[in-house]
N, C-alpha and C positions, 0 to 999 in steps of 0.2 A: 513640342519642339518643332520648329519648323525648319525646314529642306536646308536654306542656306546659313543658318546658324550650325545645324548637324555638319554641312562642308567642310564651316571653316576649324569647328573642332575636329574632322580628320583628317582634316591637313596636317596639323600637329601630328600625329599619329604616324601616320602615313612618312609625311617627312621623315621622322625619329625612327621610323624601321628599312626605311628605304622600300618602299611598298607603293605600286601603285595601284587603283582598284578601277576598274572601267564604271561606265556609266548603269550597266543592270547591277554590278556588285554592289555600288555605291544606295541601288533603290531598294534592293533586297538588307543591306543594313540598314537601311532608313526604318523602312516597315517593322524591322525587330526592335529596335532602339526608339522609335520614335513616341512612345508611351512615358519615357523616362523625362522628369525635370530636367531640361537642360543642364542645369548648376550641376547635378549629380551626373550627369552624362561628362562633364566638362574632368569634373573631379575624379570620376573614375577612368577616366585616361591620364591621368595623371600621374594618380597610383599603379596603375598597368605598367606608364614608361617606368616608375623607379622600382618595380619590383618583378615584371613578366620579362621573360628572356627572349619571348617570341612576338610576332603580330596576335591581337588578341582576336578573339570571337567576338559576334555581338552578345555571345552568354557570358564572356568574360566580361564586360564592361557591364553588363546589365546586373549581373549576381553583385558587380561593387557596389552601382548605384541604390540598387535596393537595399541594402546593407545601410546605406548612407540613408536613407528616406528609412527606415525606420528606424534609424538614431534618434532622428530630429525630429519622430514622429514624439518617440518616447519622450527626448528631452523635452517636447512642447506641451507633455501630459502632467510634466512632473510640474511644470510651473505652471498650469489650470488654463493653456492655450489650446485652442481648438484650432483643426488646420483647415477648416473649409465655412464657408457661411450657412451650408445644409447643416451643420452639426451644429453651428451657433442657437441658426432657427429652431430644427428641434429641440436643443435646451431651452428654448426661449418659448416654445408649446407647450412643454414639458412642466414646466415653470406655471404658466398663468392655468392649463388646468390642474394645479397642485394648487393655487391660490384660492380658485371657484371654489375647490371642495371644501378647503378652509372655512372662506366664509360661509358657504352653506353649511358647514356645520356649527358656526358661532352662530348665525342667525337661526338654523333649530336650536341650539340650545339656549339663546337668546328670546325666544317664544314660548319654548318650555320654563323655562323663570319666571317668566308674567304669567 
């Protein structure tokens, strides 16, 4: 996530509670939150304003977003999607040395026939 996307989603925030944060509060929420997908940053303030009574923490938006990231982790398992290209690639390692031993083992036994 970066600085001024993170702003303008706690502007919203901010606004909606009547809350303003100075400049070191603003960095010290950055640094906790800023691991989080944006989208799921955006989304878990969302659900903070329609169901928290108070200004939230950055563990309260963080505990949503994570919540939210592995929904859509799971939901992208159930349908045979991989979330990153490191995990595509390793299937795809995975995969051509599962093939080699194949063939090496058709061509032994392919040798052993003759």
């Amino acid at each position: 996530m970066q600085f001024k996307d993170f702003l303008k989603a706690m502007e919203k925030v901010c606004k909606f509670y009547d809350r303003d944060l100075n400049e070191e509060q603003l960095k010290i929420w950055f640094e906790r939150v800023k691991p989080l997908h944006l989208k799921h940053f955006k989304t878990a303030i969302d659900h903070h304003i329609d169901t928290g009574r108070f200004f939230p923490t950055p563990s309260d938006l963080f505990d949503v977003a994570r919540e939210l990231a592995i929904a859509e982790q799971q939901q992208r398992e159930k349908v045979g999607l991989r979330t990153t290209p490191q995990e595509r690639s390793e299937e795809t390692e995975a995969a051509k040395v599962n093939f080699k031993k194949i063939v090496n083992l058709l061509d032994h036994k392919k040798v052993r026939a003759e």
